[in-house]
Each structure stands twice: as structure tokens, then as C-alpha cells.
N, C-alpha and C positions, 0 to 999 in steps of 0.2 A: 631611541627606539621610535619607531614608527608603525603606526595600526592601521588596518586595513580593513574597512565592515564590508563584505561581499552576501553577494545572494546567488544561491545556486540556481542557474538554468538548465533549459534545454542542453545549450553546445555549452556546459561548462560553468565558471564562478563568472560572475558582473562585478565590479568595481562600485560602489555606492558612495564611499568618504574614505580620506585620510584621515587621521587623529595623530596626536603626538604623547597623548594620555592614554593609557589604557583604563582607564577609568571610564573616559567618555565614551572611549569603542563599547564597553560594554555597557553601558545605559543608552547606546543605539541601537544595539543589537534587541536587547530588553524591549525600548520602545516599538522597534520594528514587529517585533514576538506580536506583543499586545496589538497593534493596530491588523495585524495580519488576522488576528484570533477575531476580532468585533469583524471584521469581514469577514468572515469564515470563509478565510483561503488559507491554502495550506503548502506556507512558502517557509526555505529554509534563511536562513541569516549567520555568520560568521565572525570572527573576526581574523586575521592575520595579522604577526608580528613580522616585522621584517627586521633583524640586527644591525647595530651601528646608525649612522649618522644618514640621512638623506638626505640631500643638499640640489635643488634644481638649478637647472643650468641658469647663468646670468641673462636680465633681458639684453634683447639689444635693438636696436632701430631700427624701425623696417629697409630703410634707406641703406644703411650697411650691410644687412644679408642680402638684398639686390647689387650692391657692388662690388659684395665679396664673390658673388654668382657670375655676374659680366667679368669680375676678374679671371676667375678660372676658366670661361670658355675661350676668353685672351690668351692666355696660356698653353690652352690645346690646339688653339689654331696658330699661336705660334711656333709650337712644337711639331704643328704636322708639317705646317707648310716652311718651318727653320727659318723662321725670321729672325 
């Protein structure tokens, strides 16, 4: 599982932190509570769950998504012009 601490805005929720505990998501939510309250601002805080496994994509070198990029413009130019 994967957690999600957001804070409502104007246009909507913000993204604040991942967590993989829900434990943690909620003692940020908590801490965010209190520090909002000693400011006396009066902001909301969340958490979401999202199911199953989240897995981010692999990195990869900058140098190969530039050449996987030159590759395919290769390819449309040699499809348009049937090389």
C-alpha cells in the first residue's frame, strides 16, 4: 500500500509526501494538524490510500532518452520521406 498526506486548496488537493506506512501518513497528518493550529491557520490535511504495489519507472541515462528521441525522429523521417 501506498499513502498519500495531501492538503486541500483552492483548485483542489496538493501532494505533500508519499509514505509506505500508514502509521507515518498519519503522525504527518497529526504533526501538520498541530503546527497549522500554533499558526492559527486553518488548513485541512489528509491522507490517501492508494491499493496494491507502486513501483516507479526505472531510471535511465540521460544520454539514452536523447537517443531513444533522435531515434524516433529517424524513423518518421524515414517513413515520410520511405527511405
Amino acid at each position: 500500500m501506498q499513502y498519500i498526506v495531501v492538503e486541500k486548496r483552492i483548485d483542489g488537493w496538493n501532494e505533500i509526501m508519499t509514505c509506505s506506512e500508514e502509521i507515518d501518513a498519519k503522525r504527518m497528518v497529526e504533526g501538520l494538524y498541530q503546527e497549522s493550529k500554533m499558526r492559527n491557520e486553518n488548513r485541512e490535511f489528509k491522507y490517501i490510500e492508494l491499493p496494491g504495489k507502486v513501483e516507479l519507472p526505472k531510471e535511465r541515462n540521460p544520454k539514452e532518452i536523447v537517443a531513444e528521441q533522435m531515434q524516433k525522429k529517424i524513423e518518421k523521417m524515414n517513413h515520410i520521406f520511405k527511405i
